[in-house]
C-alpha positions as CSV (number, residue, x, y, z in Angstrom):
1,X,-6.1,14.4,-6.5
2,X,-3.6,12.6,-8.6
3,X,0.2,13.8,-8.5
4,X,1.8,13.5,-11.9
5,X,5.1,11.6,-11.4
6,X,7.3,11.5,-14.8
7,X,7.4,8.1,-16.1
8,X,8.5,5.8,-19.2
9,X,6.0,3.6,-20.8
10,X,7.7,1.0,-22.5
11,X,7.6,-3.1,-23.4
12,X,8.1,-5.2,-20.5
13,X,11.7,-7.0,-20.7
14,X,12.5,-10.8,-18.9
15,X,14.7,-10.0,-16.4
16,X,11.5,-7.9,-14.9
17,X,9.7,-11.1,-14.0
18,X,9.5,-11.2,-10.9
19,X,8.6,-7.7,-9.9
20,X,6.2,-7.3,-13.1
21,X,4.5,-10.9,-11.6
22,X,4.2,-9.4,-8.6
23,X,2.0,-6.4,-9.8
24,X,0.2,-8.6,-12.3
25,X,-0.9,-10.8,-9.4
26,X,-2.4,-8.1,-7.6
27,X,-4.7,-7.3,-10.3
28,X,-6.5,-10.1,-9.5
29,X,-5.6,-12.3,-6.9
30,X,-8.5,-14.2,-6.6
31,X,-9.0,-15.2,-9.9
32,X,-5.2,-16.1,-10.1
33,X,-4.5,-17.9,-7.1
34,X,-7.6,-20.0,-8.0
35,X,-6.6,-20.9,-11.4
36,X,-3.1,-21.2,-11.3
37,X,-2.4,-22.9,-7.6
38,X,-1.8,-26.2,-8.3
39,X,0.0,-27.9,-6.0
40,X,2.5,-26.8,-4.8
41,X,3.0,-24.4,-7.6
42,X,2.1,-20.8,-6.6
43,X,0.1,-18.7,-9.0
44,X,2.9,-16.0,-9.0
45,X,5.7,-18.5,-9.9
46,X,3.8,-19.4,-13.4
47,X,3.1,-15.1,-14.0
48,X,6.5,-15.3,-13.9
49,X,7.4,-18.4,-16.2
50,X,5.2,-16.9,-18.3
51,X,6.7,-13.6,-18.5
52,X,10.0,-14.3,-19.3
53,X,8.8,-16.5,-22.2
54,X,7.9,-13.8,-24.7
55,X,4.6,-14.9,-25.7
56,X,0.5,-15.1,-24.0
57,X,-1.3,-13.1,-22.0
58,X,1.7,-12.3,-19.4
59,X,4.3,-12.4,-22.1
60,X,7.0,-9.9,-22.0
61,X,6.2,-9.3,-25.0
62,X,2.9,-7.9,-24.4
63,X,2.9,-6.1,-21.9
64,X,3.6,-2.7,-21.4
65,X,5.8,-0.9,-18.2
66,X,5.8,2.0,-16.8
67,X,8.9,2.9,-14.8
68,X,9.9,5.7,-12.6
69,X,13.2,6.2,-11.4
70,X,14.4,3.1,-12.7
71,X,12.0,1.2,-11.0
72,X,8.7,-0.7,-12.4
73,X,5.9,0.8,-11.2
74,X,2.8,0.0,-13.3
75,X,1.7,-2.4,-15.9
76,X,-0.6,-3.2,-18.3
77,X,-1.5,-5.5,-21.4
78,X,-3.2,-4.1,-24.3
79,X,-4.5,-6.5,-27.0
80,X,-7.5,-6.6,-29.9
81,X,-9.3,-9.6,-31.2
82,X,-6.7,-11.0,-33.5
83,X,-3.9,-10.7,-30.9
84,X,-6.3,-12.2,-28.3
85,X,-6.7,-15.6,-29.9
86,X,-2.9,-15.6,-30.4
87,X,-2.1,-14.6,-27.2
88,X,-4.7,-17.3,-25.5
89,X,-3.3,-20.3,-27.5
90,X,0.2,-19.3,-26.4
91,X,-0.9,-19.1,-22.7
92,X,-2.4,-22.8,-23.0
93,X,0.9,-23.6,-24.5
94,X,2.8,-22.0,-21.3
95,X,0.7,-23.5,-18.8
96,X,0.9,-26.9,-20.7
97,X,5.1,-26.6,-20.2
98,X,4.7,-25.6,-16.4
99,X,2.5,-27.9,-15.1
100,X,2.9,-30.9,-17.6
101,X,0.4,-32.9,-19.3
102,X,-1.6,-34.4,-16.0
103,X,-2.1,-31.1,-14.4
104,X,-2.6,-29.0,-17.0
105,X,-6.1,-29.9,-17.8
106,X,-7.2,-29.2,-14.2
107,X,-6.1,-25.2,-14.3
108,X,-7.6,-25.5,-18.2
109,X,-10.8,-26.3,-16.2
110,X,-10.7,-23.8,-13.8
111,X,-9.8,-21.3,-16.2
112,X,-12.7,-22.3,-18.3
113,X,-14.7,-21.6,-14.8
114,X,-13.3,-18.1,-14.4
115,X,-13.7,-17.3,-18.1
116,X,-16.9,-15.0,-18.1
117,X,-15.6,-12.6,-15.8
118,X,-12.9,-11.6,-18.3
119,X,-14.1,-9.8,-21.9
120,X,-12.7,-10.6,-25.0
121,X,-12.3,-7.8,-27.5
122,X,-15.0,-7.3,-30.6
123,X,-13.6,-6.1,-34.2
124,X,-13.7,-2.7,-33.3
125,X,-12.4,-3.1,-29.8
126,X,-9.0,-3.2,-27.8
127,X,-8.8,-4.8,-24.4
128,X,-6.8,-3.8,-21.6
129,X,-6.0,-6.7,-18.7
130,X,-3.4,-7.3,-16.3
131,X,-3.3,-3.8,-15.2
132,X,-1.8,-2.5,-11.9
133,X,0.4,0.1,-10.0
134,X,2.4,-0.2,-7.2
135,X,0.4,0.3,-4.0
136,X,3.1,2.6,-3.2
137,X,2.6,5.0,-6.2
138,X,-1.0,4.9,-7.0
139,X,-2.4,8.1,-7.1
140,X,0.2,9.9,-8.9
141,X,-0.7,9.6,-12.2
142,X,0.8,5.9,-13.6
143,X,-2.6,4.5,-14.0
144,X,-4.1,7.1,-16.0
145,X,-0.9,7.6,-18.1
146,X,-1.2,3.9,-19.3
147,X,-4.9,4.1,-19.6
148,X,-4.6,7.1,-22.1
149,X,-1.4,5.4,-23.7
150,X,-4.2,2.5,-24.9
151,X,-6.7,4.7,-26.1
152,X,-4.0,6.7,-28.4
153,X,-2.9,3.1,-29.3
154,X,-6.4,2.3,-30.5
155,X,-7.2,5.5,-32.3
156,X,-3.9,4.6,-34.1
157,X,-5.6,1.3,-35.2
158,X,-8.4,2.6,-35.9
159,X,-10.4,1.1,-33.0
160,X,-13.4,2.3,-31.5
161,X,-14.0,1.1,-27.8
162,X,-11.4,0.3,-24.9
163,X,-12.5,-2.3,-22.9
164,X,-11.3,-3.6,-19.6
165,X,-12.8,-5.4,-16.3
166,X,-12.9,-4.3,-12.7
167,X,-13.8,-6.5,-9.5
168,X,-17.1,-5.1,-7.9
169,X,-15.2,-4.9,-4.8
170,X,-12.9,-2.3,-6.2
171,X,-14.5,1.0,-5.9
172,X,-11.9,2.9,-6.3
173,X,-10.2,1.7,-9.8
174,X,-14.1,1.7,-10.9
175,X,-13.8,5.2,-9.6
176,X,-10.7,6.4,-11.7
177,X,-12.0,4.6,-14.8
178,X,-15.1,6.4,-14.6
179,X,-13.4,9.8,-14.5
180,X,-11.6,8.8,-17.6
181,X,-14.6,8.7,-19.1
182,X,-15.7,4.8,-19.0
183,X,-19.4,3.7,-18.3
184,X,-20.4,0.2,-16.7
185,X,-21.9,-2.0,-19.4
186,X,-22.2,-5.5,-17.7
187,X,-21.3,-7.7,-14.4
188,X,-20.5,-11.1,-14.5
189,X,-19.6,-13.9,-12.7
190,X,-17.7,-17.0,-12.7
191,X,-19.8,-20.0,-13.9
192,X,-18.7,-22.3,-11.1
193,X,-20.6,-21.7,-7.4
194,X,-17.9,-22.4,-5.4
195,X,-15.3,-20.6,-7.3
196,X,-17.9,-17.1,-7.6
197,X,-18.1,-17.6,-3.7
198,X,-14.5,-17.2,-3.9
199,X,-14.2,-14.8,-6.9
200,X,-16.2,-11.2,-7.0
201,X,-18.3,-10.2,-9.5
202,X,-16.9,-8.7,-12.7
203,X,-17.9,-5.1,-14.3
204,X,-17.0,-4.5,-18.2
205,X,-16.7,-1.3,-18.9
206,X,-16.2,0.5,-22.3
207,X,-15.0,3.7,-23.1
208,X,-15.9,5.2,-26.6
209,X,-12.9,6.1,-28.2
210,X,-13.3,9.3,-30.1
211,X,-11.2,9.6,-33.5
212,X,-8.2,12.8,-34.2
């Protein structure tokens, strides 16, 4: 039973980077400690660069907070098809800055590896990724509050389907998102073996947005 805690939902802003990196990185661990350890560069420490500089997929500027008590407690990033290809080539951009020229193009690799496990949004489709609560307030209510804050965003644009991945291993996000009303359409996995030995399977599942 979920305890409704009253929140804000608002844009992310730079001097949250290190706490909204935090939650971001435990949305997917795996995936991002695979494609963005290099070195001795943490996957956590480029969320972060990221974040504060306005633009891609973990750009301030696109993602969304929710914050109780003056604290950031949730996020999420909700995008369609036309701000996914911007958002992508402004991520490339980012991790070309923070890892220079020599290393970017071993985490472009590995991201190319990872890359069927995460949908991309149709034409008539919003995506939500990097979405997370704190482990301390999950169960109250911030997860469901930011899902239902995309789907009002894409009946607003006039978009038909909210899309978003879960890990197989994660019964219990699979669990909430089915109560909200999503159904399992596909699992994936990455397309290198030794990176899906390390990386669990991928579920899309799509929730049909019904019009005002």
């Amino acid at each position: 039973m979920e305890i409704a805690l009253d929140i804000c939902i608002r844009h992310a802003k730079p001097e949250e980077a290190d706490v909204v990196s935090g939650l971001i990185h435990s949305a997917g661990p795996e995936i991002y400690d695979y494609v963005f350890g290099e070195g001795r560069q943490g996957a956590r420490e480029f969320i972060a660069a990221e974040c504060r500089s306005v633009r891609g997929l973990c750009g301030y500027a696109t993602l969304l907070v929710a914050v109780h008590a003056e604290q950031v407690v949730g996020v999420a990033c909700f995008f369609d098809a036309t701000e996914h290809g911007k958002m992508q080539r402004a991520t490339l951009r980012n991790i070309l800055l923070h890892y220079g020229f020599r290393r970017f193009w071993s985490v472009f690799a590995r991201a190319w590896n990872v890359a069927p496990v995460l949908s991309r949004p149709g034409p008539q489709e919003l995506c939500l990724r990097n979405f997370a609560v704190a482990p301390e307030k999950r169960g109250q209510g911030i997860g469901s509050a930011l899902i239902r804050h995309g789907i009002a965003e894409a009946r607003v644009r006039g978009l038909r389907r909210l899309i978003l991945d879960v890990a197989e291993n994660n019964p219990k996000a699979r669990a909430l998102y089915a109560r909200l009303g999503f159904k399992s359409a596909k699992a994936t996995r990455c397309r290198n073996p030794r990176a899906a030995s390390r990386i669990p399977e991928s579920i899309c599942m799509i929730l049909d947005v019904v019009p005002d």
